[in-house]
N, C-alpha and C positions, 0 to 999 in steps of 0.2 A: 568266342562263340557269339557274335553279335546278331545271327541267325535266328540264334534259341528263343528269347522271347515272340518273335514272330514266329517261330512255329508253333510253339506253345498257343497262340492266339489262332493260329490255323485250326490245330485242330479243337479247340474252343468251339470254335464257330462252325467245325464240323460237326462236332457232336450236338449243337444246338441246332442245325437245318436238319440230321436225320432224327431229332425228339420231334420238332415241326411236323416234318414230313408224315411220321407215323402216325401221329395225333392227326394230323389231318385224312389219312388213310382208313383209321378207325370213327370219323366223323361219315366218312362218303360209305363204308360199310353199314351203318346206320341207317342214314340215310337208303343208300339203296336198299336194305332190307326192307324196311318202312313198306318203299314205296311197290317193292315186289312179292310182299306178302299176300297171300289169298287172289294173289292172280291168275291161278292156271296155267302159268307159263311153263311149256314143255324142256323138258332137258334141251331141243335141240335149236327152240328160241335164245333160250339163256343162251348159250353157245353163242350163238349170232348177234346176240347183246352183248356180249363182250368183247368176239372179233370187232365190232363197231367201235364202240365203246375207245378199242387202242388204236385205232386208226384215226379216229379225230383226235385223240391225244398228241400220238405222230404228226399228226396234221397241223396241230396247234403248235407243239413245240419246232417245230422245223420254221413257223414265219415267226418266232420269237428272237428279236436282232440278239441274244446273247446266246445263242443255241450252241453246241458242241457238235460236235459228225452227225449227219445222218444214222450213221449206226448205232451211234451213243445216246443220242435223242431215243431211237424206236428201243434201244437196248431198257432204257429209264422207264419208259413209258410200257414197255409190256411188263418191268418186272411190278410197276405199282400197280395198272390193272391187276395182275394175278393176287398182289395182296387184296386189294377189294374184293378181289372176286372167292378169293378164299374164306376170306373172314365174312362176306352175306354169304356164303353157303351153311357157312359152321352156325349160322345166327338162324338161316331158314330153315336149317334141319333140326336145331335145338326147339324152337318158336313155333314150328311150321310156315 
């Protein structure tokens, strides 16, 4: 099984970019809470802050020369928005 060690290190390294990825998820949660607290911004702003929000993510990761499909990319990019966007709701409804 001369495989095994490399896979062994794959998924090493998986599990170290999705601890990355989440820590950085719960930084821009912050973050965006911070910055959307005491705003007045209506449910159907927020809405349009986020459709936005995943479109230049889309936008971004698509001119990134190591990109994956189109679908893969917006598939990534809409599930991390929705984590942000989950976790500043649960922070703005707890906080106001």
């Amino acid at each position: 099984m001369a495989d095994e060690p490399r896979l062994a290190r794959l998924v090493r390294r998986a599990r170290t970019l999705r601890r990355q990825r989440d820590k950085l998820v719960e930084e821009l949660a912050r973050d965006w809470a911070a910055a959307l607290r005491g705003q007045g911004f209506s449910p159907t702003d927020l809405d349009e802050l986020w459709a936005g929000l995943t479109e230049d993510a889309v936008a971004r990761l698509r001119r990134a020369p190591e990109t994956s499909s189109p679908e893969a990319v917006r598939r990534e990019a809409i599930e991390v928005i929705a984590r942000v966007r989950e976790r500043v709701e649960v922070e703005l409804g707890a906080g106001g």
